[in-house]
MIFIZA-544133 format. One record per residue (C-alpha): residue in three letters; x negated, y, z. Coordinates in Angstrom, 3 decimals. Each point is the difference from the previous one (the first is absolute). Example, Ala and Ser with C-alpha at 12.3 -4.5 7.8 and 13.67 -1.06 7.14 Angstrom:
<recs>
residu|X|Y|Z
ala|-12.300|-4.500|7.800
ser|-1.370|3.440|-0.660
</recs>
This chain:
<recs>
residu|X|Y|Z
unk|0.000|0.000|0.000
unk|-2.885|2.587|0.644
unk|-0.679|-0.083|-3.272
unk|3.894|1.230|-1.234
unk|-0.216|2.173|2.773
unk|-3.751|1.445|-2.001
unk|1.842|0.169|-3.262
unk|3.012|1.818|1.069
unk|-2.296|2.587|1.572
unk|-2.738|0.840|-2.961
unk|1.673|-1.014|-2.893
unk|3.926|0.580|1.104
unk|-2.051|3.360|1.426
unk|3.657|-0.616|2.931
unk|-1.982|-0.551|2.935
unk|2.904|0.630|1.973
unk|1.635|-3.513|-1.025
unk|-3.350|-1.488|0.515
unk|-0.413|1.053|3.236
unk|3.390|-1.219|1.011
unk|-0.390|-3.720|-1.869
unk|-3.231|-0.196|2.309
unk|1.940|1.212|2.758
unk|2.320|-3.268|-0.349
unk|-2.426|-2.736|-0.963
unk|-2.682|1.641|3.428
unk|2.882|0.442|2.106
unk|-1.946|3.347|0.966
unk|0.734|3.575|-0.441
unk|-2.088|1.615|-3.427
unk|0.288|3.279|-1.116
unk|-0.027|1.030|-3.648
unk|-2.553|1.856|-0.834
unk|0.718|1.233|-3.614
unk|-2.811|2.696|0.099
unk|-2.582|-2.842|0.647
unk|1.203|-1.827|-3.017
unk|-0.210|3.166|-2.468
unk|-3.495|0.239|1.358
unk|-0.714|-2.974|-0.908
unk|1.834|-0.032|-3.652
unk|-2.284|3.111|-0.796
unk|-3.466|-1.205|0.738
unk|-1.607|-0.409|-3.559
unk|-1.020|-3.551|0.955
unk|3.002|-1.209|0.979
unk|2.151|0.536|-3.858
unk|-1.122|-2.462|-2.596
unk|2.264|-2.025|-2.613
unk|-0.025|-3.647|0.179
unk|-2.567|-0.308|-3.557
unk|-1.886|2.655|1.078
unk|-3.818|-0.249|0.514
unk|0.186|1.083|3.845
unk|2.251|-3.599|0.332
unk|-2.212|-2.139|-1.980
unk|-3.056|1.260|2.290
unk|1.892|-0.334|3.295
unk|1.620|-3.481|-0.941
unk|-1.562|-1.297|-2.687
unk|-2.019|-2.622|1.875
unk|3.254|-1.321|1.683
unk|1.952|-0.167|-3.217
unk|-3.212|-2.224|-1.393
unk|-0.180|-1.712|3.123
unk|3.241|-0.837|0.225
unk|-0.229|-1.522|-3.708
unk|-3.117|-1.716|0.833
unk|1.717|-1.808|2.666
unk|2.625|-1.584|-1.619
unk|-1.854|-0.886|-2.750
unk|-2.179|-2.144|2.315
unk|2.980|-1.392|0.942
unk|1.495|-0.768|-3.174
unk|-3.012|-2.269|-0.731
unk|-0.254|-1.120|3.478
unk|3.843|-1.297|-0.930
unk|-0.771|-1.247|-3.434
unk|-3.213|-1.801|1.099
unk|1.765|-1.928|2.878
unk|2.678|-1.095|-2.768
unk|-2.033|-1.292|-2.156
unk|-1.791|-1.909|2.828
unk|3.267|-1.604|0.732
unk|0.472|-0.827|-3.439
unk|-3.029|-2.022|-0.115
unk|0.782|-2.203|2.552
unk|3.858|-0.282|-0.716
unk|0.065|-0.697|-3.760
unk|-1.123|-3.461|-0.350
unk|-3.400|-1.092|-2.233
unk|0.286|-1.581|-3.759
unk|-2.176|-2.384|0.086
unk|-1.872|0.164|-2.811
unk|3.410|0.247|-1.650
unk|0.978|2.613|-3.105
unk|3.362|1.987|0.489
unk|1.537|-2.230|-2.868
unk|-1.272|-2.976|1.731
unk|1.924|1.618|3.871
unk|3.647|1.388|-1.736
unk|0.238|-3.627|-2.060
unk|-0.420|1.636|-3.223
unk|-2.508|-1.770|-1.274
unk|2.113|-3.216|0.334
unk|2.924|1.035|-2.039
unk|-2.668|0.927|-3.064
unk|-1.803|-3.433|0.246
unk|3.707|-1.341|0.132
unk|0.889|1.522|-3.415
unk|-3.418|-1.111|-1.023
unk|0.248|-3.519|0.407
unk|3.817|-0.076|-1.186
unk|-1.431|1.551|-2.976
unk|-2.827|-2.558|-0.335
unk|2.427|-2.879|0.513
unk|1.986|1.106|-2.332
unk|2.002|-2.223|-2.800
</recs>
């Protein structure tokens, strides 16, 4: 909730509301302080867009981070299932695909029909 209660203030700019969700979630008296947050909106470091150079140098790293991360886990995932495959799907046995889906067998049937013959 702190965090609602952060972007009603500075980007609402209605620290009045903020101060009174606070209020309920603390169960303690706060007092808006509106001229506080208008201090803070005009400090020059405090305004930057969300593609602006100012973001990427603040937050870059975690946005990287953060993709680095789950990447690792992705393959971390992808390396355990193939793992499991190895052990779960059975061996051929020397055997050709043809020779495992019975295939092979109806060819060499027609073969021999054919060799039989009249």
């Amino acid at each position: 909730m702190p965090e609602t209660a952060r972007y009603t203030a500075l980007v609402a700019k209605n620290a009045e509301k903020a101060a009174k969700d606070m209020s309920r979630v603390l169960q303690a008296d706060i007092e808006a302080e509106q001229q506080r947050v208008e201090q803070i909106l005009k400090e020059p470091g405090n305004s930057f867009g969300l593609l602006s150079m100012e973001f990427l140098s603040r937050h870059g790293l975690h946005l990287l981070g953060i993709g680095v991360k789950n990447a690792l886990l992705v393959i971390g995932f992808i390396n355990l299932a193939g793992t499991l495959c190895t052990f779960l799907v059975p061996e051929s046995k020397g055997k050709s695909l043809e020779e495992i889906s019975g295939e092979n067998e109806d060819t060499n049937a027609d073969a021999s029909t054919r060799e039989a013959g009249p």
